[in-house]
C-alpha positions in Angstrom: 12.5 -29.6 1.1 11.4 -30.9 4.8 10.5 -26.5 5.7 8.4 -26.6 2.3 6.7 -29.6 3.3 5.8 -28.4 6.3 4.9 -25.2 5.3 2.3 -26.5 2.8 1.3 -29.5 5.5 0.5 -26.6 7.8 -1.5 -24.8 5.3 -3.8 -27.6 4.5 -4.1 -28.3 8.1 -5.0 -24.3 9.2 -7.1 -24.2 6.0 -9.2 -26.8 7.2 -9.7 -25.8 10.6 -10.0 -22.3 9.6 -13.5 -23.3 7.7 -14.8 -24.9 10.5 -13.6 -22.7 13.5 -14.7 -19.7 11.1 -18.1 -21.0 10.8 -18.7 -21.7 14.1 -17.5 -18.1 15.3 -19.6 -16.2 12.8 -22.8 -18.0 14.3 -22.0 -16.4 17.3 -20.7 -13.3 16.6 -24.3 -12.9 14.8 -26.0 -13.1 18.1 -24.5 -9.8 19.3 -23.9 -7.9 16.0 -26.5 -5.8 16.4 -26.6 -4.9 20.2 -22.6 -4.4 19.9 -19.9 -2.3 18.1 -18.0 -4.6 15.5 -15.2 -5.1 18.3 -17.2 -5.5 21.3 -19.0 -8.5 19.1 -16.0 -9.9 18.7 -14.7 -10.2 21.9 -18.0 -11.3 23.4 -18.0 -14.0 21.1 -14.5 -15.5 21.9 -14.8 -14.9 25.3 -18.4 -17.0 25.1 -16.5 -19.8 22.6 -13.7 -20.0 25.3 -15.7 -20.4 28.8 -17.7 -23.7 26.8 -14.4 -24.8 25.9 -12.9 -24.5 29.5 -16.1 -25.3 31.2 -14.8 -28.3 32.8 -11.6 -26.9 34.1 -13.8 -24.1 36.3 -15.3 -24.5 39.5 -18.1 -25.5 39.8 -20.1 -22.5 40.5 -18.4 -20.2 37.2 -19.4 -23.1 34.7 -21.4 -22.6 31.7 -24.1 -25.0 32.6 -24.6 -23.4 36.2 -25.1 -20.3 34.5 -27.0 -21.3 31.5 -30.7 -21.7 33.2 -30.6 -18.4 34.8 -33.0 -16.0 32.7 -31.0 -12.9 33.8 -28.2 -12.0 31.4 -26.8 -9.8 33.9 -26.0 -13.0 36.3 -24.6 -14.6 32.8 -22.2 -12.3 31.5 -21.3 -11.7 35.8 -20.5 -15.5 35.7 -18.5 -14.8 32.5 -16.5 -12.6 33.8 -15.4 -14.6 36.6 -14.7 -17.2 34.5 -12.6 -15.3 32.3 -10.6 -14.2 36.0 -10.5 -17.5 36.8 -9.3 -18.8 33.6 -6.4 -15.9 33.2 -5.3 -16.8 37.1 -5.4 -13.0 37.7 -1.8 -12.8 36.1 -0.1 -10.6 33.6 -1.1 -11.1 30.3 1.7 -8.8 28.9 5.3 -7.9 30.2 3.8 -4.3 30.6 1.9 -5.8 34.5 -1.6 -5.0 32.1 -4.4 -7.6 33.5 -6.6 -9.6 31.6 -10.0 -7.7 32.4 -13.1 -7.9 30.3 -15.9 -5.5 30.3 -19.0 -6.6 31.5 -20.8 -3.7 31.6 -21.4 -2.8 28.1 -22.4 -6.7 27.4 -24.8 -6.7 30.3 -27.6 -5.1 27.5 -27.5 -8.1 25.1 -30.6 -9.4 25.4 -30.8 -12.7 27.7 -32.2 -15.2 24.6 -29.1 -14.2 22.6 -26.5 -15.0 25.3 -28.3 -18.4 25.6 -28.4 -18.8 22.0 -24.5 -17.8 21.5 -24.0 -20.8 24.3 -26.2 -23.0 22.9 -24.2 -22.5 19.3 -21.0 -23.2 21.2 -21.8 -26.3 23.1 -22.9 -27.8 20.2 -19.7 -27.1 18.8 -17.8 -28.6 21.6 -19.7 -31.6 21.2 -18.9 -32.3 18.0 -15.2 -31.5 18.4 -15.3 -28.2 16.3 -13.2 -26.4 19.3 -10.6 -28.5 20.3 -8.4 -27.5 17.5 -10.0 -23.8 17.3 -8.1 -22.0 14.0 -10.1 -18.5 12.9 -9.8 -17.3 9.6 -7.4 -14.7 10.0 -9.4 -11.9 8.3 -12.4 -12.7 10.8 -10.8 -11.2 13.9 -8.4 -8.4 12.9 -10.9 -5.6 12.1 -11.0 -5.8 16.0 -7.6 -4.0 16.0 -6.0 -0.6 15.2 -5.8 -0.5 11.6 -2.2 -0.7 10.3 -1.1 -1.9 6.4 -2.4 -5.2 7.4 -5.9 -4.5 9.2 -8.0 -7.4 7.4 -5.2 -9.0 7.0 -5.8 -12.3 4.6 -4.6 -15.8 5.9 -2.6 -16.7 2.7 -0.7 -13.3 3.1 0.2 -14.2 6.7 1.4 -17.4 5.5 3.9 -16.0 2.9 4.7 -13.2 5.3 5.2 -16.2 8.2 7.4 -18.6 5.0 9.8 -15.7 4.4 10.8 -15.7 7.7 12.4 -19.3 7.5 11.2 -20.1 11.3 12.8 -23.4 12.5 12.1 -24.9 15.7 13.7 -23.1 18.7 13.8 -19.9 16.6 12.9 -16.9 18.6 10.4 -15.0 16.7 9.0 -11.3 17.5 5.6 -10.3 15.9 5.7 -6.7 16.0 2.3 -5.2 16.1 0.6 -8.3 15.9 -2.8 -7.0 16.8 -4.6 -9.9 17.1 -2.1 -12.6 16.9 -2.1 -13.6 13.3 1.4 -13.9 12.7 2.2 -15.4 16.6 0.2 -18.4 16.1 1.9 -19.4 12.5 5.6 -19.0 14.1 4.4 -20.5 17.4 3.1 -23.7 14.4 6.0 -23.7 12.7 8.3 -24.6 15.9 9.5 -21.0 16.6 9.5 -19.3 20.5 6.8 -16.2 19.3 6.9 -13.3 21.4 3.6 -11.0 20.2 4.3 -7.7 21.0 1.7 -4.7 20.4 1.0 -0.9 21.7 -2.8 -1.8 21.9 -4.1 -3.1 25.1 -6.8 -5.4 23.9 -8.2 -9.0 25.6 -8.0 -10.5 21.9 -4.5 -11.7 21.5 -5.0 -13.6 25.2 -8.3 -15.2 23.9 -6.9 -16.5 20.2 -4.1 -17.9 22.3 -6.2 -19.9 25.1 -8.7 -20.6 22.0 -5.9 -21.7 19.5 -4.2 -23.8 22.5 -1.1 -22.4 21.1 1.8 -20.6 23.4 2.9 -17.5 22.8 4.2 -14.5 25.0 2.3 -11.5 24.7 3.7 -7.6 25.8 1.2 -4.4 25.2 3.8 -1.9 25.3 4.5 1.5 22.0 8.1 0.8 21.9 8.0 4.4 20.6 7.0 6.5 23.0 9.2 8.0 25.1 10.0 6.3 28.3 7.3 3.6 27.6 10.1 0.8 29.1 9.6 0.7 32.5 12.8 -0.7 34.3 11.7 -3.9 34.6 10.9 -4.2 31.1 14.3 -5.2 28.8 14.2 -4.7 25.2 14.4 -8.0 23.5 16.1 -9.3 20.2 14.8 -11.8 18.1 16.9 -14.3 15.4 13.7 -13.3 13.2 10.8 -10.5 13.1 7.7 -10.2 11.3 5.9 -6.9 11.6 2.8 -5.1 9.9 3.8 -1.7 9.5 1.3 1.0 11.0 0.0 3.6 9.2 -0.1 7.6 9.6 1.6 10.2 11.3 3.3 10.7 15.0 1.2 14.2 15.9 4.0 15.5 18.3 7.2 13.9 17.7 8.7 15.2 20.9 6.3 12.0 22.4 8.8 9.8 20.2 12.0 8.1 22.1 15.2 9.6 21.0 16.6 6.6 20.8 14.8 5.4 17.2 15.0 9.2 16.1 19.4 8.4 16.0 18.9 5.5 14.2 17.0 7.3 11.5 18.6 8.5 8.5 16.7 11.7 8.2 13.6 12.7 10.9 10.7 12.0 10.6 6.8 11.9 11.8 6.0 8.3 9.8 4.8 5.9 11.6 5.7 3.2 9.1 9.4 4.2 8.7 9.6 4.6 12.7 8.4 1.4 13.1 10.7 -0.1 10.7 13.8 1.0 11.7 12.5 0.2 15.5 11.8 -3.3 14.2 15.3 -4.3 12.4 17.0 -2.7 15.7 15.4 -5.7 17.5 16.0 -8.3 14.7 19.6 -10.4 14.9 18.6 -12.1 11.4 15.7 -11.7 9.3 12.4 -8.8 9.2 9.6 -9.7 7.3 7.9 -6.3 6.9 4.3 -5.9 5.2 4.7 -2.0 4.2 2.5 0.6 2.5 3.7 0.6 -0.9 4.6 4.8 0.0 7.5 3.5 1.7 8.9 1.8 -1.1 9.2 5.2 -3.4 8.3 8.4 -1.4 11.2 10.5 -1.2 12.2 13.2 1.7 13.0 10.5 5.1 11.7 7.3 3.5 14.0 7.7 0.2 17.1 8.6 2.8 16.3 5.5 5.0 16.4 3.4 1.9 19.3 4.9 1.0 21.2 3.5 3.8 19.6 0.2 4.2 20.9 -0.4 0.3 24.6 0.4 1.6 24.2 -1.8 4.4 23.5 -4.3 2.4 20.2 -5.1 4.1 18.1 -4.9 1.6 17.2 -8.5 0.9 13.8 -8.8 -0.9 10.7 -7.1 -2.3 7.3 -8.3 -3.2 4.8 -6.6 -5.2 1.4 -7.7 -4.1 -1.8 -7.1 -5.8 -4.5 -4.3 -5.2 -7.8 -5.2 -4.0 -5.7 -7.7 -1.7 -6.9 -6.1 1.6 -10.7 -6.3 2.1 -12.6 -3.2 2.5 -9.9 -1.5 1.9 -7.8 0.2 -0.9 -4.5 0.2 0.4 -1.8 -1.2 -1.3 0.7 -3.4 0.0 3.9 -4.9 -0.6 6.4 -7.1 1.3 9.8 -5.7 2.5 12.8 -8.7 3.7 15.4 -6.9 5.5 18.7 -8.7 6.8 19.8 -7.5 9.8 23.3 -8.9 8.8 23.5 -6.6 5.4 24.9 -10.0 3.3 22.8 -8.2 0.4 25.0 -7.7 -2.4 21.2 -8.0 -4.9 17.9 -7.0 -4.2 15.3 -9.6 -5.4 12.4 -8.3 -7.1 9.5 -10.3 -7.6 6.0 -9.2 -9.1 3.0 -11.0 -7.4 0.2 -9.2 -9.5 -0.3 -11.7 -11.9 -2.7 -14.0 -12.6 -0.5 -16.8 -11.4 -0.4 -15.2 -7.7 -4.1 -13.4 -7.7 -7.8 -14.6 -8.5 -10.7 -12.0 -8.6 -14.2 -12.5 -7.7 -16.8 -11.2 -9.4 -16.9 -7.7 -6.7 -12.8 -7.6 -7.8 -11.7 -8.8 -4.3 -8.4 -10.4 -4.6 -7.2 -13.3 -3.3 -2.8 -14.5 -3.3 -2.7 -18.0 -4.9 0.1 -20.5 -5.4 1.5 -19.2 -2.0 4.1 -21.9 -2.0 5.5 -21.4 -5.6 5.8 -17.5 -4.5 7.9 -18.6 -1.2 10.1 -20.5 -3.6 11.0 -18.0 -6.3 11.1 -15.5 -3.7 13.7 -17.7 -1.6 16.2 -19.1 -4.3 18.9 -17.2 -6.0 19.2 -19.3 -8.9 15.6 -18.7 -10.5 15.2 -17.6 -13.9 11.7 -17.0 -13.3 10.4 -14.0 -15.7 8.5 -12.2 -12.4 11.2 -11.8 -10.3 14.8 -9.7 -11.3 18.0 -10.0 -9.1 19.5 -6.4 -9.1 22.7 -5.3 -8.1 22.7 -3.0 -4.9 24.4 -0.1 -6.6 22.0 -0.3 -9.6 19.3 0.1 -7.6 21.2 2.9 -5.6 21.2 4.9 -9.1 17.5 4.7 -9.2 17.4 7.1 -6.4 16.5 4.1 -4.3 13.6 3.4 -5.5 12.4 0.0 -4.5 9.0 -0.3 -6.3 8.9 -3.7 -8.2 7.5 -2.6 -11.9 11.1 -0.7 -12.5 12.9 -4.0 -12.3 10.7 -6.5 -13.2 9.7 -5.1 -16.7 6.2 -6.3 -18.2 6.1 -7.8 -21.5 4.8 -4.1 -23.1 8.1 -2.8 -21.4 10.4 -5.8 -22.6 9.0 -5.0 -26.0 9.7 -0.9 -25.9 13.0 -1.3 -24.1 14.1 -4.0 -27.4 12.7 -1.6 -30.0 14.9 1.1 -28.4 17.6 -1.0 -28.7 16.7 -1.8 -32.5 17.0 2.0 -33.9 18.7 3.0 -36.5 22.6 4.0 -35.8 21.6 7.9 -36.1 19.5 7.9 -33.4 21.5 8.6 -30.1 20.4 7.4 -26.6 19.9 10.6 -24.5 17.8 11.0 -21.2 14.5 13.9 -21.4 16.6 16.1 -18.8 19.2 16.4 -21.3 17.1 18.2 -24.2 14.2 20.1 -22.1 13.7 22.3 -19.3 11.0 21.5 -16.6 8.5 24.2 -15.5 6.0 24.2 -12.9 4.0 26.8 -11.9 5.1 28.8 -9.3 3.7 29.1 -6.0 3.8 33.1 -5.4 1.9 33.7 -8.9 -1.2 31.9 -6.5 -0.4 33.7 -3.2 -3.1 36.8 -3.4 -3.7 37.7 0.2 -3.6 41.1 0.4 -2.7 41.9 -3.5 -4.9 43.1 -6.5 -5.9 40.0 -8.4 -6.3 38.9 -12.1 -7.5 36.1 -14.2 -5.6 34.1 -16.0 -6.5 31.3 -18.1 -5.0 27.3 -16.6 -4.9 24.2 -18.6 -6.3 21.4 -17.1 -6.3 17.6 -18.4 -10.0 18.0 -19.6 -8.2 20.3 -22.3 -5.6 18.0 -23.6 -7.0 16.9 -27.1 -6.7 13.4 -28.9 -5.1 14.5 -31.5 -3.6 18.1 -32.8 -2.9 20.9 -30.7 -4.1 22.3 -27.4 -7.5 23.3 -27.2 -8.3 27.3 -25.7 -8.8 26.4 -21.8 -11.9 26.8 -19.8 -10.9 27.4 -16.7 -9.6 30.6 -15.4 -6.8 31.0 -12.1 -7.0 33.7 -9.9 -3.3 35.2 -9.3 -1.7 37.7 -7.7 -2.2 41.3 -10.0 1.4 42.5 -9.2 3.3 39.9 -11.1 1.2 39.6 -14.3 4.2 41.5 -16.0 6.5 39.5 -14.0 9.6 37.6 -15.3 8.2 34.6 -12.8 4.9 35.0 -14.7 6.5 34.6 -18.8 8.7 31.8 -17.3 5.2 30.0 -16.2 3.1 30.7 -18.9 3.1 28.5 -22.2 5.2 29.4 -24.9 5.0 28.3 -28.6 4.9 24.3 -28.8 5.5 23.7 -25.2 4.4 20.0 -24.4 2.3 19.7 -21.0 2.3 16.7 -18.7 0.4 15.1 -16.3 2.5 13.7 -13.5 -0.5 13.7 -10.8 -3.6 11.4 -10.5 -3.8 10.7 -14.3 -0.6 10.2 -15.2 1.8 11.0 -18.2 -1.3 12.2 -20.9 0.4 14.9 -22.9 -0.4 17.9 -24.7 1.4 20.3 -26.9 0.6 24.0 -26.9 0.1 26.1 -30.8 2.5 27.9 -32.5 0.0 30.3 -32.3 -1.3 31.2 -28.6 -0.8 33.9 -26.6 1.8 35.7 -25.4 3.1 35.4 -22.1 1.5 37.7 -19.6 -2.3 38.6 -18.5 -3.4 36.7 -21.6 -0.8 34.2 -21.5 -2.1 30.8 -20.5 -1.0 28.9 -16.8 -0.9 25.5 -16.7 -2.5 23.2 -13.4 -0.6 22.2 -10.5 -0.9 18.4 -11.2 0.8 19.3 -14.6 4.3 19.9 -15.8 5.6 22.1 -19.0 8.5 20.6 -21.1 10.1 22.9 -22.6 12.5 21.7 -25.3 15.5 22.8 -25.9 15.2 23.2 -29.9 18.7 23.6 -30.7 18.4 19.9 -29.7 15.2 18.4 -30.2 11.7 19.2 -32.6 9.3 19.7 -29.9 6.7 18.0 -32.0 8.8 14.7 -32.7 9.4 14.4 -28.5 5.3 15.5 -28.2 5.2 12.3 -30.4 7.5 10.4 -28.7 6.4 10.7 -25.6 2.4 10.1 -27.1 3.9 6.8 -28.7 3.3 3.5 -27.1 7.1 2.9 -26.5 6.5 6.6 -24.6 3.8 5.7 -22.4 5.1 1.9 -21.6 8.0 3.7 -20.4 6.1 6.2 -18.9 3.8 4.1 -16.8 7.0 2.5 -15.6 8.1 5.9 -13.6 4.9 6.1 -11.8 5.3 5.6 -7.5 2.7 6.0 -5.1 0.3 4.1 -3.7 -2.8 6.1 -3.0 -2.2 9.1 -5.4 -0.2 8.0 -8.9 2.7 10.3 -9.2 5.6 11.3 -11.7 8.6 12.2 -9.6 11.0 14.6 -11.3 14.3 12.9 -11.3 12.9 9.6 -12.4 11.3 11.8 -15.5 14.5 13.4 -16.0 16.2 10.4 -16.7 13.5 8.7 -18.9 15.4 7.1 -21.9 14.5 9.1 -25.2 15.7 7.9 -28.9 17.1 11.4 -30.4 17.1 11.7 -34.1 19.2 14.7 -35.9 17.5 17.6 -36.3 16.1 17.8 -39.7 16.4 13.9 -40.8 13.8 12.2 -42.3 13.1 10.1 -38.9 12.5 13.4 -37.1 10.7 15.2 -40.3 8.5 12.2 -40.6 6.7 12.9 -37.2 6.3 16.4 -38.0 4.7 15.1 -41.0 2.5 12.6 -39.1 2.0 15.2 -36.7 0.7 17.9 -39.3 -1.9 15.1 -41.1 -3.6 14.5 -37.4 -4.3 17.6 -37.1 -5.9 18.4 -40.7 -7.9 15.6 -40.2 -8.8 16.6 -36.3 -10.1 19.9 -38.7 -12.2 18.0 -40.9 -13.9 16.2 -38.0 -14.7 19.5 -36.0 -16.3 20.8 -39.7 -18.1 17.8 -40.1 -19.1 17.8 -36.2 -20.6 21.0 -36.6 -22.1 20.9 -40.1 -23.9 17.8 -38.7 -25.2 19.8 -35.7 -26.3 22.6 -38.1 -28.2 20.5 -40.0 -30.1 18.5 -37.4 -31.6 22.0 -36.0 -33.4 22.8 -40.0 -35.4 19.6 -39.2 -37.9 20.6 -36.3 -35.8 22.9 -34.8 -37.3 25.2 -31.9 -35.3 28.2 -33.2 -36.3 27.6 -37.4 -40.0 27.9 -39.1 -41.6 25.0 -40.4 
C-alpha cells in the first residue's frame, strides 16, 4: 500500500511539474526551430535552460548576464560552451571516458535576437521558480534519440513501465537504452541507484540529469558489438532492468559479440530479441521490457527464444497496450515482465486496449489512463478482473508460444462463440480445421520465369471474393513459368471444384468458395494470390459448403480474428489455423444439409440481384441514352 501511494504521489507530483517545465521548454525550443534540425533545437534549448539555472555557480566571466549584452551570438553560444565545460568539470559523463562536449559550431548561425530571446524566456523562468524543480514531459525530448519501440515515448507509459519494476530504495536499477533518460529519472524518484546505459553518444541524458537535479550514472557504450567493453569497463548486474527494445536489423552479424549469440536460442539478426536476451543476462530479478508487438508472435528465432524463456519459467507478465499509443508513429507496443529467477509457473495476461486504460482525441491519438488500477491487476495474483487471464506455462507452451494477449484474454464476441461451441448438439464432434482439410499455397517455382517460355494464368485476388454465392471469374492474370502448365505442381495449385480460399495476409480471414463448375486444372485453371490460402476439404469428412459457412459465420470469424499476430502486417500463421476449433456435424444430417440449403438460397437470390442490376442498367440507357434515338 505505502509503494502505491507513492507511486501515485509521484505521479501527481511529476504531472504537475511536467506542465510547467514543458511549457517553459517549448518557448524556447521555438526560438531555434527553424534555424535548427529537430535535435539540434533540443539540445540548444536545454543547454540555454541549464546555464540560467547554474548561472550563479559559474565564474564570473561564463555567466549568462556577462554574456547577455553582447550583440554577437558567436561570443554567446562561445560563452555557452564554456559554461557547459565548466559546469561538466571536464569529466566523464559515461563509463565509456566519452566527454561532455557540445557543438558550437552549427548554433553559431542562430540569429543573435533569438539567443537573447531564448535567455530572456529562461530567466524569467528562473525567477519565478519554474526551474528549480525542472520535470519535461517525457514525449518532449525523446524524438532527440535513435528511434527504438519507445521513441515518443509517453510519460504515463514510462510510469507503468517504471511501477512494474517494484523499485524500492537502495535498488539497483539499469535503464537499458534509455535514450534520453526517461526511465533513469523515475527509478532515480522512486529511491532506486539508476544506472542509464545507451549505445548513442548524445549530451541529452547529462543535461535532463543536471536539469532534473536528479543522480543518475550514465555509460554510452552497444553492449553488442564485439569487443565494445574496453578492460576497464565491467559488465554490471542489476536487482531490476527496464529497457525499450530497439528496432531493426544487425546488417553484419559478425559485428555482434559471441557472447549474446550463445545465449540465444536460435541466431539471429533482431535487434529487439538481441537486446532482450542481452538485457535479462544483466538482470538478478526483474526486466521490464517495452517490445514491438512482432516479438510476442513471430516465429523462426523470436518463437524459439520464447520457447525457452516459458521453460524457464521466466516468463512473468504481458501487457497489451493500445495502438495509436506512440505519437507519430504506428508502431505497436506491448509490455514484456521477465523474471530472471524463472518462479513463473503462469503467465499473466492483461488487455490494456479498453476504454478503461485508453482515451482518444478527436485526431485518434491515444492516451493510457487509470495507470495505477493497471499496475494493480497487473501485480496481484488473486484478481478476477475480466482483462487479465492467469495461464498455465505449459498451456501457453501448446500455443506454439505464442504470447500475444487477445488468445488468452478472450473478448466478450469470443466468450460468446467459444459458449455456443460448447452448447451444440451431442452429434456434433469437436475437431480442429487440420484434421478435415488440406492447405495449399501456391508454389514458388510456378512464378520463377527467368529464362523459361511463359503463360498466363488467371489469380484470385480478394477484390474477387463475393458477398454472397460463389467465386466470381478473376480479373487478374499471373505470369508463370510455360514448362509446368501441365505440371503435377500446377493441378495441385490451381482451384478445384468447391475449394474455399482464404485470406491470411493484410485483410485477414475473408473467404471464398470456388464453383462446382470452373475450370480444370491447367492453362485455364485458375491460381490463387500469395496473401491467400486454398482449403481443401477432405469430403469424406466434411461438406465443403457447410465449413465455407462455418468459417463465413460470426462464431467463424470471432475465432478467426483471434489467430491473427503481427504488428505491422496482420497475419494468419499456419499452425495456429490448423488447430482452429471447428463444430463437425455428420455428413448428410440435417445440421450439415441445412447450410447447404442456406447456402443454395444465397446464391439464387445473389442471381436475382445481378438480373435486376442489369435490367436496371438497361433500362436507364432507353431514356436519353447516347447510343438509342429519341
Amino acid at each position: 500500500m505505502r509503494l502505491q501511494q507513492l507511486e501515485i504521489g509521484m505521479a501527481q507530483k511529476e504531472s504537475r511539474s511536467n506542465m510547467n517545465s514543458q511549457s517553459i521548454f517549448n518557448e524556447v525550443k521555438v526560438c531555434f526551430q527553424d534555424v535548427l534540425s529537430e535535435n539540434a533545437a533540443i539540445e540548444l534549448s536545454l543547454q540555454i535552460l541549464l546555464w540560467v539555472k547554474k548561472t550563479d555557480v559559474l565564474p564570473e566571466k561564463l555567466r549568462v548576464d556577462y554574456a547577455r549584452p553582447k550583440l554577437d551570438s558567436r561570443f554567446v553560444v562561445e560563452q555557452l560552451t564554456e559554461a557547459m565545460a565548466h559546469l561538466s568539470e571536464a569529466k566523464r559523463v559515461g563509463d565509456s571516458d566519452v566527454l561532455f562536449f557540445p557543438a558550437p559550431i552549427r548554433y553559431q548561425s542562430v540569429p543573435t535576437d533569438r539567443v537573447q530571446k531564448s535567455i530572456a524566456i529562461a530567466q524569467s523562468a528562473l525567477q519565478a521558480s519554474q526551474l528549480h524543480s525542472f520535470r519535461l514531459s517525457l514525449s518532449e525530448y525523446q524524438s532527440a534519440a535513435i528511434p527504438t519501440t519507445a521513441d515518443l515515448l509517453p510519460s504515463e507509459l514510462a510510469q507503468l513501465a517504471t511501477g512494474l519494476a517494484d523499485i524500492s530504495p537502495g535498488t539497483d536499477v539499469g535503464c537499458f537504452y534509455d535514450y534520453a533518460g526517461s526511465f533513469a529519472q523515475l527509478a532515480t524518484a522512486a529511491g532506486g541507484n539508476a544506472h542509464l546505459e545507451t549505445p548513442h553518444q548524445s549530451n541529452i541524458p547529462w543535461l535532463i540529469r543536471e536539469l532534473a537535479g536528479v543522480n543518475f550514472s550514465i555509460g554510452f557504450v552497444n553492449p553488442l558489438a564485439r569487443n565494445a567493453l574496453s578492460t576497464s569497463q565491467k559488465q554490471r548486474k542489476f536487482d531490476k532492468a527496464i529497457a525499450p527494445l530497439p528496432v531493426g536489423k544487425v546488417r553484419d552479424k559478425k559485428t555482434i559479440d559471441g557472447k549474446w549469440l550463445s545465449l540465444l536460442s536460435r541466431e539471429t539478426s533482431s535487434k529487439s530479441l538481441l537486446a532482450a536476451v542481452y538485457a535479462l543476462s544483466q538482470t538478478r530479478e526483474k526486466l521490464v521490457l517495452i517490445v514491438p508487438s512482432s516479438l510476442l508472435s513471430a516465429r523462426g528465432s523470436e518463437q524459439k527464444q520464447r520457447q525457452t524463456w516459458l521453460k524457464n519459467k521466466q516468463v512473468q507478465t504481458v501487457i497489451e497496450l493500445a495502438s495509436g499509443l506512440l505519437p507519430r508513429s504506428n508502431a505497436q507496443i506491448s509490455i514484456l515482465v521477465l523474471t530472471a529467477k524463472g518462479t513463473a509457473d503462469h503467465v499473466r495476461f492483461v488487455d490494456a486496449t479498453t476504454k478503461r486504460f485508453v482515451t482518444r482525441d478527436k485526431r485518434q491519438q491515444a492516451r493510457l489512463t487509470n495507470v495505477d488500477q493497471l499496475l494493480a491487476i497487473a501485480r496481484s495474483p488473486l484478481s478476477e478482473d475480466p482483462q487479465i487471464s492467469n495461464v498455465p506455462v505449459q498451456q501457453v507452451l501448446e500455443q506454439d508460444s505464442q504470447l500475444t494477449v487477445d488468445r488468452f484474454v478472450l473478448s466478450p464476441l469470443l466468450k460468446k462463440a467459444y459458449s455456443q461451441l460448447e452448447q451444440v448438439s451431442p452429434g456434433y464432434q469437436k475437431v480442429t480445421l487440420g484434421s478435415c482439410v488440406s492447405f495449399i499455397r501456391q508454389s514458388a517455382p510456378l512464378t520463377k520465369t527467368e529464362g523459361s517460355a511463359t503463360a498466363d494464368a488467371k489469380e484470385v485476388r480478394l477484390s474477387d471474393f463475393p458477398e454472397f454465392g460463389y467465386l466470381t471469374i478473376p480479373n487478374a492474370t499471373l505470369q508463370i513459368n510455360g514448362q509446368l502448365v501441365d505440371s503435377a505442381m500446377m493441378r495441385e495449385c490451381c482451384l478445384h471444384p468447391y475449394d474455399i480460399i482464404m485470406s491470411i495476409r493484410g485483410t485477414t480471414g475473408k473467404v471464398a468458395i470456388a464453383s462446382p463448375h470452373i475450370p480444370s486444372p491447367g492453362l485455364a485453371g485458375w491460381l490463387v494470390n500469395k496473401s491467400c490460402l486454398i482449403l481443401r476439404a477432405n469430403q469424406s469428412i466434411i461438406d465443403p459448403i457447410y465449413l465455407f459457412m462455418y468459417l463465413r459465420s460470426g462464431i467463424g470469424q470471432a475465432l478467426l480474428g483471434q489467430i491473427v499476430s503481427g504488428s505491422t502486417t496482420p497475419l494468419i500463421q499456419l499452425q495456429s489455423l490448423k488447430n482452429l476449433p471447428v463444430a463437425l456435424p455428420p455428413l448428410g444430417s440435417p445440421q450439415s444439409l441445412k447450410a447447404t440449403k442456406i447456402f443454395e438460397r444465397q446464391v439464387q437470390l445473389q442471381e436475382e440481384i445481378d438480373f435486376l442490376s442489369q435490367e436496371q442498367s438497361r433500362l436507364s440507357k432507353h431514356y436519353w441514352g447516347l447510343d438509342e434515338p429519341m
